[in-house]
TORFI-297072 format. One line per field, with one value per residue (C-alpha): residue number from 0; z, y, x. Coordinates in nm, 4 decimals, decimal comma. Each point is the difference from the previous one (the first is absolute). Layout:
num [NUM  ...];
z [Z  ...];
y [Y  ...];
x [X  ...];
***
This chain:
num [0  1  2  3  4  5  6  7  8  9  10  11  12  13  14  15  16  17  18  19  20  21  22  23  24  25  26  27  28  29  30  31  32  33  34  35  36  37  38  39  40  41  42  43  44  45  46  47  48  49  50  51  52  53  54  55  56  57  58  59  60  61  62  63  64  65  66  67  68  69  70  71  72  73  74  75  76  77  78  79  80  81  82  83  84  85  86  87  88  89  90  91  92  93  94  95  96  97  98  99  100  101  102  103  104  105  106  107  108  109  110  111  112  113  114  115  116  117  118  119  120  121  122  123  124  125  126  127  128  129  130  131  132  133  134  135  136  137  138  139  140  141  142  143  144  145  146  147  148  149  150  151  152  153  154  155  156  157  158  159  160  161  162  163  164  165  166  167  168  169  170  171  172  173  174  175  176  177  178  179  180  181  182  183  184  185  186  187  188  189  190  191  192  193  194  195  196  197  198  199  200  201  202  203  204  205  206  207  208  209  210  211  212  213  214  215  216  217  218  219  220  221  222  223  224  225  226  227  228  229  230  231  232  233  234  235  236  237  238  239  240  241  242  243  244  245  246  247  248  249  250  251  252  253  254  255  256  257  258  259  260  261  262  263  264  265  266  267  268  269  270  271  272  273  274  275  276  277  278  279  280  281  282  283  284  285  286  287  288  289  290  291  292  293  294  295  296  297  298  299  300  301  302  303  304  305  306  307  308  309  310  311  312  313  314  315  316  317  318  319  320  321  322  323  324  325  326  327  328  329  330  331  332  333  334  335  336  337  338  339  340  341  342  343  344  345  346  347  348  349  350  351  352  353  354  355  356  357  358  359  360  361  362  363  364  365  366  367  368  369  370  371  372  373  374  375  376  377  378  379  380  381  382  383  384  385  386  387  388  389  390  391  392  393  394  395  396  397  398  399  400  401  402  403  404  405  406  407];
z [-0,1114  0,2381  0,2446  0,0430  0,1182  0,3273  -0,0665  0,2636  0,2015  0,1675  0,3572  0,1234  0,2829  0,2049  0,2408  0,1325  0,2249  0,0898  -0,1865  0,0387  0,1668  -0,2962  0,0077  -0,2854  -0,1171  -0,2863  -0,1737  -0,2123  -0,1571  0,1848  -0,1800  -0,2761  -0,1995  -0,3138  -0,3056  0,0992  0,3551  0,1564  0,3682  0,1656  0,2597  0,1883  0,2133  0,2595  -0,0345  -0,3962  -0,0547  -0,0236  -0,1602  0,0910  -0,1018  -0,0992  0,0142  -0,0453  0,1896  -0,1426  0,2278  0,0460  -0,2249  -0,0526  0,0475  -0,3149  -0,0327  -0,2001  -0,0059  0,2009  -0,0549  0,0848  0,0003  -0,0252  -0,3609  -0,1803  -0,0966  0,3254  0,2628  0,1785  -0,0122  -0,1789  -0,2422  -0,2923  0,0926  -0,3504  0,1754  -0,3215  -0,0248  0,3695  0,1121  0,1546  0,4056  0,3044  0,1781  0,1548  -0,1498  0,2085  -0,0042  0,1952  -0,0289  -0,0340  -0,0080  0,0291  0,3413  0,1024  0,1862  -0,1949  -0,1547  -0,1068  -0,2070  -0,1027  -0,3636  -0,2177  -0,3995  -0,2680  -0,3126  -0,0777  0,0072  0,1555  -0,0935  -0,2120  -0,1318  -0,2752  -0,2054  -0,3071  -0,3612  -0,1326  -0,2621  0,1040  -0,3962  -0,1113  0,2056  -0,1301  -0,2305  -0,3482  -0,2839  0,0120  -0,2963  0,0960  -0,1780  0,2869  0,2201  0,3123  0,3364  0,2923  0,3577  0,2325  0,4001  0,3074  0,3928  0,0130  0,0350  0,3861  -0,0251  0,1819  -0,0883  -0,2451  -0,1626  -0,1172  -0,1373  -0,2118  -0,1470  -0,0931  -0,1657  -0,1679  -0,1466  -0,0805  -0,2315  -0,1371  -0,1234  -0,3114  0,2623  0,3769  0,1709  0,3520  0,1605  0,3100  0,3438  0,1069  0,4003  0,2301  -0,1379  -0,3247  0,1523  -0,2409  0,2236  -0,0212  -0,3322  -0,0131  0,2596  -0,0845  -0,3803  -0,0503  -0,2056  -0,3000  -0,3434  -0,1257  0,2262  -0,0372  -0,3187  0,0117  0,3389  0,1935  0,2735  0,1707  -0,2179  -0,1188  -0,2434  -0,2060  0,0315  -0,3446  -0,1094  0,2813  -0,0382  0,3555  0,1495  0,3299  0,2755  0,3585  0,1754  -0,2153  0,0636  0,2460  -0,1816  -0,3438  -0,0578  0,0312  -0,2093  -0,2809  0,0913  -0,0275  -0,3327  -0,1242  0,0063  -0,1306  0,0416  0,2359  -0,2615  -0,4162  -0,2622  -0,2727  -0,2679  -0,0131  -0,2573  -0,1579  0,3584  0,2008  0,3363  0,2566  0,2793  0,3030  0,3372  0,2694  0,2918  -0,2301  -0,1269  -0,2749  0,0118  -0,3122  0,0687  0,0996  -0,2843  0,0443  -0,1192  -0,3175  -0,0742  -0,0508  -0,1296  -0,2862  -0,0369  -0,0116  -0,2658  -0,2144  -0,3663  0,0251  0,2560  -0,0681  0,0898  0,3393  0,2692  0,3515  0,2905  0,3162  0,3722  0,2804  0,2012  -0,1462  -0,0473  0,0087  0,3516  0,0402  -0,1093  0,2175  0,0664  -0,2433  0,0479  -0,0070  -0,1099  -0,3230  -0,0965  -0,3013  -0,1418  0,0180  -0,2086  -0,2205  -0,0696  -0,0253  -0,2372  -0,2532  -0,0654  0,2257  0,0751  0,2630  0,3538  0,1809  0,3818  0,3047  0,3452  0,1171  0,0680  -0,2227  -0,3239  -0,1023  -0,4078  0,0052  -0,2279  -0,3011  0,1589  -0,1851  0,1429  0,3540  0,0951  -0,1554  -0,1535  -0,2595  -0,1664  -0,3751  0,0674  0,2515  -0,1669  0,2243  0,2247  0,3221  0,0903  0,3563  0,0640  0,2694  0,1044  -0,0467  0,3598  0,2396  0,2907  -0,2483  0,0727  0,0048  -0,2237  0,3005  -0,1235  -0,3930  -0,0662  -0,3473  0,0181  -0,2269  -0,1332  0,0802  -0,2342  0,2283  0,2220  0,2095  0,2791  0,2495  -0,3683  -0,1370  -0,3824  -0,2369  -0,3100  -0,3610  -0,2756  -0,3802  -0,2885  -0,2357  -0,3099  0,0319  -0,1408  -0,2837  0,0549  0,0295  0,1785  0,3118  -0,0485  0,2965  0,3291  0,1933  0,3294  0,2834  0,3730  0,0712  0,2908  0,0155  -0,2354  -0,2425  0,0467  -0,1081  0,2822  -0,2239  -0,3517  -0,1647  -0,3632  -0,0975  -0,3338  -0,0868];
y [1,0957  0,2410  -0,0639  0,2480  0,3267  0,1624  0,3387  0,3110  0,1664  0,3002  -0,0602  -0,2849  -0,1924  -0,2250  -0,2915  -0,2869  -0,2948  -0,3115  -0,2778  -0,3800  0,0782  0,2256  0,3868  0,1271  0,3566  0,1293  0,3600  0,0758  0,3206  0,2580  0,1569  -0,1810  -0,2820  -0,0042  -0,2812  -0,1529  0,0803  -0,0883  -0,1866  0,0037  -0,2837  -0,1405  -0,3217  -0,0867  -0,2528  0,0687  -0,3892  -0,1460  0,0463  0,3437  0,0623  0,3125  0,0413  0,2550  0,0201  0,3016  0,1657  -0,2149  -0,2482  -0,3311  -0,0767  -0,0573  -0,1295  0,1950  -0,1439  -0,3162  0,0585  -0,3020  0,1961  0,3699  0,1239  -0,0175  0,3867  0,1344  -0,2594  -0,0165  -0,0314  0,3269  -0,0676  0,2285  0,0248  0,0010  0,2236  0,0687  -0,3620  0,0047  0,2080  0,3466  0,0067  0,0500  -0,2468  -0,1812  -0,2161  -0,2742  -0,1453  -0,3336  -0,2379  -0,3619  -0,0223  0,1833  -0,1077  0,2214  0,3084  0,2779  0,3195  0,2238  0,3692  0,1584  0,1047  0,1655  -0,1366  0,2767  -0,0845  0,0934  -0,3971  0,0253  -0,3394  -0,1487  -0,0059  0,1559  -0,3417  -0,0424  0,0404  -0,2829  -0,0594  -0,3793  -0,1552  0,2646  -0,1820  -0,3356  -0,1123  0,0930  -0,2035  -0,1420  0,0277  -0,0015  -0,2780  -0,2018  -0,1733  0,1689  -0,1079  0,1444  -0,0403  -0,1101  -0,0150  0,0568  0,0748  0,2526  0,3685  0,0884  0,2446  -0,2203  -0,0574  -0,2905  0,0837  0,3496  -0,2161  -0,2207  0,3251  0,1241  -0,2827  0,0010  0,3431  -0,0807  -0,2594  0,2325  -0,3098  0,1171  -0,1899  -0,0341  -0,2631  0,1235  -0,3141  0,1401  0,1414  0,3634  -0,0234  0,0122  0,0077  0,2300  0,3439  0,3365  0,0762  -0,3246  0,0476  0,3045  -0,1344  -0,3055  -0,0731  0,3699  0,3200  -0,1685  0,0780  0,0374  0,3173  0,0813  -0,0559  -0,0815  0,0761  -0,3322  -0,1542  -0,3278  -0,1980  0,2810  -0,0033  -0,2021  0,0336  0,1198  -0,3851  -0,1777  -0,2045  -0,0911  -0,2848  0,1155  -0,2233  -0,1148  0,3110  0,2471  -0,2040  0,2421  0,3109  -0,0515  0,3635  0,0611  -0,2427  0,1314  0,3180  0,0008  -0,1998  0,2713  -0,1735  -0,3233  -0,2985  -0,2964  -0,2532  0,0879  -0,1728  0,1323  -0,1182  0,0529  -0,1718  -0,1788  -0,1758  0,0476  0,0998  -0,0750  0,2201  -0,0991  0,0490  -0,2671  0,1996  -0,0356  -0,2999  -0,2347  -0,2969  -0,0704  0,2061  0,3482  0,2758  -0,0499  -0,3817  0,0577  0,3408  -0,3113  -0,2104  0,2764  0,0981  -0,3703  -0,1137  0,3047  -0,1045  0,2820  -0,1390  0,0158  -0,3565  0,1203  0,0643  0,1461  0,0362  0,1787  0,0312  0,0327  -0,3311  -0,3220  -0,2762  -0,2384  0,0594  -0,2695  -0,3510  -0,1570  0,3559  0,2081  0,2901  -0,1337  0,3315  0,0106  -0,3651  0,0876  0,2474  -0,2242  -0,2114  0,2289  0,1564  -0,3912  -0,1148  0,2895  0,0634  0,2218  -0,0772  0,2376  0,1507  0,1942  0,0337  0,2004  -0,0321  -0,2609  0,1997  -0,2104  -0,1474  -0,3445  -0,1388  -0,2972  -0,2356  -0,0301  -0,0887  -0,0820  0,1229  -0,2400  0,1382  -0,3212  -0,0364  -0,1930  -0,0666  0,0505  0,2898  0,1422  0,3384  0,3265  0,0632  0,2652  0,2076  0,1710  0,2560  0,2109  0,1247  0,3682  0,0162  0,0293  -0,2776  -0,2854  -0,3037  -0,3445  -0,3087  -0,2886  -0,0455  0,0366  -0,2502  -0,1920  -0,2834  -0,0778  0,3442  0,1961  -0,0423  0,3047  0,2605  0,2608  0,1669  0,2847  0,1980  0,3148  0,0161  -0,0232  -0,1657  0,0908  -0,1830  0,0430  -0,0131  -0,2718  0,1219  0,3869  0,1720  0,2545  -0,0068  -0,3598  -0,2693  -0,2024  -0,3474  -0,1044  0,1729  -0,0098  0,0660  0,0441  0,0773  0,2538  0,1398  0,3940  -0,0403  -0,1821  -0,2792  -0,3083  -0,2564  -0,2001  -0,0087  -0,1581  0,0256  -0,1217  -0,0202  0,1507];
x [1,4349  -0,1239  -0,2818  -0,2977  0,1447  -0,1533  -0,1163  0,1355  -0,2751  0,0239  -0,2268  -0,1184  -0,0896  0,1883  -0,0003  0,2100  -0,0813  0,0594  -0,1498  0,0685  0,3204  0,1421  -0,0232  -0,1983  0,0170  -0,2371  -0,0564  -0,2161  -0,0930  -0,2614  -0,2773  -0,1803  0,2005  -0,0756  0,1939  0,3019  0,0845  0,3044  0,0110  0,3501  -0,0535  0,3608  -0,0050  0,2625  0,0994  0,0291  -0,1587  -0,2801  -0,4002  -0,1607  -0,3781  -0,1483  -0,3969  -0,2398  -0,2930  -0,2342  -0,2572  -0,2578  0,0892  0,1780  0,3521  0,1876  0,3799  0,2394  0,3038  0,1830  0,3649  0,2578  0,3459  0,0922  0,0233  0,3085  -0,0189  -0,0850  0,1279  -0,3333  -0,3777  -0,0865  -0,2638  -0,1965  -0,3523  -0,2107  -0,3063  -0,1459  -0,1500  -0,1248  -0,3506  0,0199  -0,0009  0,1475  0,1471  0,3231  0,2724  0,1230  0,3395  0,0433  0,3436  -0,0124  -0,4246  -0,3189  -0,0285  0,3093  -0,0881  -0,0418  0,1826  -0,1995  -0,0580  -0,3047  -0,0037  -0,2805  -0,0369  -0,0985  0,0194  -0,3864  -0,0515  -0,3542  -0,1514  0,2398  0,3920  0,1977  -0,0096  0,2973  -0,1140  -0,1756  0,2836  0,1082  -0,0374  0,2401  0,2928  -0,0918  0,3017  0,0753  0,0686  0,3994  0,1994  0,3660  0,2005  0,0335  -0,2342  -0,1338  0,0746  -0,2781  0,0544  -0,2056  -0,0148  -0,2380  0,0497  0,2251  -0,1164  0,0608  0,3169  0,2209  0,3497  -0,0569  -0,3472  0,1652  0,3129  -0,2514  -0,1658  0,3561  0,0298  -0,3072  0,0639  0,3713  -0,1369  -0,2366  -0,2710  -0,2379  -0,2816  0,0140  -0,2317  -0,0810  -0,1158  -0,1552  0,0484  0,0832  0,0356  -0,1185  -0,3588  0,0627  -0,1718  0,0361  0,2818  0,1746  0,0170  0,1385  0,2725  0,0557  -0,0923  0,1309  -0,1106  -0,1161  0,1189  -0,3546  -0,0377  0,3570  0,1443  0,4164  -0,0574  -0,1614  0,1675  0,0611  -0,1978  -0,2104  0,2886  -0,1516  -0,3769  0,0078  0,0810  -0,1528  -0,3440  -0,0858  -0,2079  -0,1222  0,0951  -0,1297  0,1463  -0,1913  -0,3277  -0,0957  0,1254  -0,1394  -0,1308  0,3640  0,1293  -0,2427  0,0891  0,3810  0,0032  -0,2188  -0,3799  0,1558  -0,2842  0,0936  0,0307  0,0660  0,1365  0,3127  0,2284  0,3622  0,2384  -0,2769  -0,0408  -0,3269  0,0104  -0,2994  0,0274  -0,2497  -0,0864  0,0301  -0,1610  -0,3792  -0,1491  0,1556  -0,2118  -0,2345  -0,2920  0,1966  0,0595  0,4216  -0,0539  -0,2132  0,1788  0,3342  -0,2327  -0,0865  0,3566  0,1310  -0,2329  -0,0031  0,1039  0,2144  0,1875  0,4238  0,1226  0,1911  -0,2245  0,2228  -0,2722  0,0861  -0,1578  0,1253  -0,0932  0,1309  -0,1951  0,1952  0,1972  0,2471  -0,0036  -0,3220  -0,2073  -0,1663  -0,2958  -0,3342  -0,1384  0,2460  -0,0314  -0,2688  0,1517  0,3218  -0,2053  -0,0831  0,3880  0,0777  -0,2670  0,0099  0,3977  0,1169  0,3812  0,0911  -0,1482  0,1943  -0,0392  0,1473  -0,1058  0,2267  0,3411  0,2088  0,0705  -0,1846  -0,0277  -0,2692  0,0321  -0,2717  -0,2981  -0,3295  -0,3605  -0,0139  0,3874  0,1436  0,3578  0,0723  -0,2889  -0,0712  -0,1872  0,2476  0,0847  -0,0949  0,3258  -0,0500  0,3126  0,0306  0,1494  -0,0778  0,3737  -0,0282  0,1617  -0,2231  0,0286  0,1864  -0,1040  0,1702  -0,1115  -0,0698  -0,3561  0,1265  0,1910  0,0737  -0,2389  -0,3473  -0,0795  0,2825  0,3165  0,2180  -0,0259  0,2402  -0,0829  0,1584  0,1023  -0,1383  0,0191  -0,3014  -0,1382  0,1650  -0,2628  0,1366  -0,2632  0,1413  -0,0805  -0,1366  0,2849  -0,0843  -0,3730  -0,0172  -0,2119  0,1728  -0,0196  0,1749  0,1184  0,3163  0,0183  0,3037  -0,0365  0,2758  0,1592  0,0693  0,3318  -0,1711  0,1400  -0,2482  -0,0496  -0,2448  -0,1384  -0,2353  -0,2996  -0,3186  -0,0841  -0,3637];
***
């Protein structure tokens, strides 16, 4: 799958330097930019993280782009510049290696894209991506994974992967690094297949089947979060396969008084409600078998006390299945029912499992493997209602490393 491709410019303007110890060389285009942009920056040596800001006239410093390794298309630190969703000015972009405390490269640039006081914002066309009906004769089996965008080596392996499978659903469960900016994800996340059809990269591929939960990363960055998912809210609710699916946002407020709780609440206790209930956010609540998140512990309770079976997590860089747990985190118990599944190997930074190991809550875990999440819908073939789900964590052949159901 192809990353985002740098576009040629005729002049530009040029400058190398020494920063942290590395020699940094940028170009960027002369005249006004205007839409994608192309930056051709090298570092020697080719290793490393190199940062690229841009620091308007007058204004306030705002990161682009913090790359870890040189791209796998163009064997450095060159970069696509998305002006179009950036304000019109004057100014300098700044390349620094290994920190913003690095001396700095820099080139003075001008923006003209007619963006005087705000930017060219995506259609407002989010609900027409949310999934269709499924009627094949067999079951449907979605994906699911978080913490990988970040064009290295092993994040763009996972989105292969991701695309090979070709899932009717994708769960993105969070994080587009370093801090999910409009040109991050561009870069990293890749041209999405909502702007491009058939032609998305990286995990843009499949941005025409992904829901998203926005993670920690993007917490900073949510205009462009909204922005590249085409005006999508932070936290929504859908069905697929007769199974309801509770999207919500861990960065806001979940406890009982805050619009995200009582928006579940609502959904949970809707007559209407299908019998499988598959929540995702990007935080877990449960994070290993003695800690859990204060700030998630109601709605928890909530999930727990009202028949939700699954919740879905990334954050933590590796794979963990708790065991049933009932509303105070307890196994065993007769109401013990709502399991949480990590998975937050989409390949950046994997992580081992020394703090995640099999004890009160946690029946496995895996760490220091990419792979993702597969979930089949027991149940939903032909138009059907789930009544249980499946699930297997997977490494990038497909090969199941653990599997496991709950029964709605």
């Amino acid at each position: 799958m192809a990353a985002v491709a740098v576009p040629g410019a005729a002049r530009a303007d040029s400058n190398c330097g020494t920063s942290g110890g590395h020699t940094i060389c940028v170009v960027a285009p002369v005249g006004g930019l205007s839409g994608d942009s192309g930056v051709t920056v090298t570092n020697s040596p080719n290793a490393g993280v190199v940062i690229a800001t841009w620091i308007p006239s007058g204004g306030t410093p705002t990161q682009l782009i913090e790359s870890y390794a040189p791209s796998s298309t163009t064997h450095d630190y060159s970069f696509v510049w998305p002006t179009e969703k950036y304000l019109d000015s004057d100014g300098t972009l700044r390349l620094q290696w290994g920190s913003t405390g690095s001396t700095a490269v820099d080139v003075s640039v001008t923006l003209s894209n007619g963006n005087a006081s705000d930017f060219q914002h995506s259609p407002d066309d989010w609900a027409n991506y949310l999934p269709g009906a499924w009627t094949q004769p067999n079951d449907p089996t979605i994906l699911a994974v978080g913490d990988g965008p970040s064009n290295e080596v092993t994040s763009n392996a996972v989105a292969d992967r991701i695309a090979q499978v070709d899932p009717p659903l994708f769960l993105f469960l969070g994080d587009v690094y370093e801090t999910g900016t409009f040109t991050e994800f561009l870069n990293h996340y890749g041209v999405s297949a909502l702007d491009a059809p058939g032609a998305g990269t990286l995990w843009g591929a499949t941005a025409d089947v992904t829901q998203p939960t926005v993670g920690n990363h993007e917490n900073a960055s949510t205009p462009a979060f909204i922005d590249y998912w085409h005006q999508r809210p932070l936290f929504t609710k859908f069905t697929f396969g007769g199974v309801l699916f509770l999207d919500m946002d861990t960065n806001i407020s979940l406890k009982s008084t805050s619009k995200q709780y009582k928006f579940v609440q609502s959904a949970l206790t809707d007559p209407a409600a299908p019998p499988c209930v598959v929540t995702f956010w990007h935080k877990p609540a449960a994070k290993n078998n003695t800690q859990t998140i204060f700030s998630l512990q109601q709605a928890w309770a909530l999930l727990a006390n009202n028949g939700a079976d699954l919740l879905l997590n990334g954050n933590q860089h590796h794979m963990v299945e708790f065991k049933p747990l009932d509303a105070d985190f307890v196994a065993g118990t007769q109401q013990a029912h709502l399991v949480e599944l990590v998975d937050g190997t989409g390949g950046h930074k994997l992580a081992g499992v020394a703090n995640t190991p099999p004890g009160a809550r946690i029946a496995w875990s895996k760490g220091k493997m990419a792979g993702y999440l597969a979930l089949t819908l027991v149940g939903a073939a032909e138009g059907g209602q789930a009544t249980a789900i499946r699930w297997d964590f997977e490494d990038l052949n497909g090969n199941s490393l653990r599997s496991g159901s709950v029964t709605c």
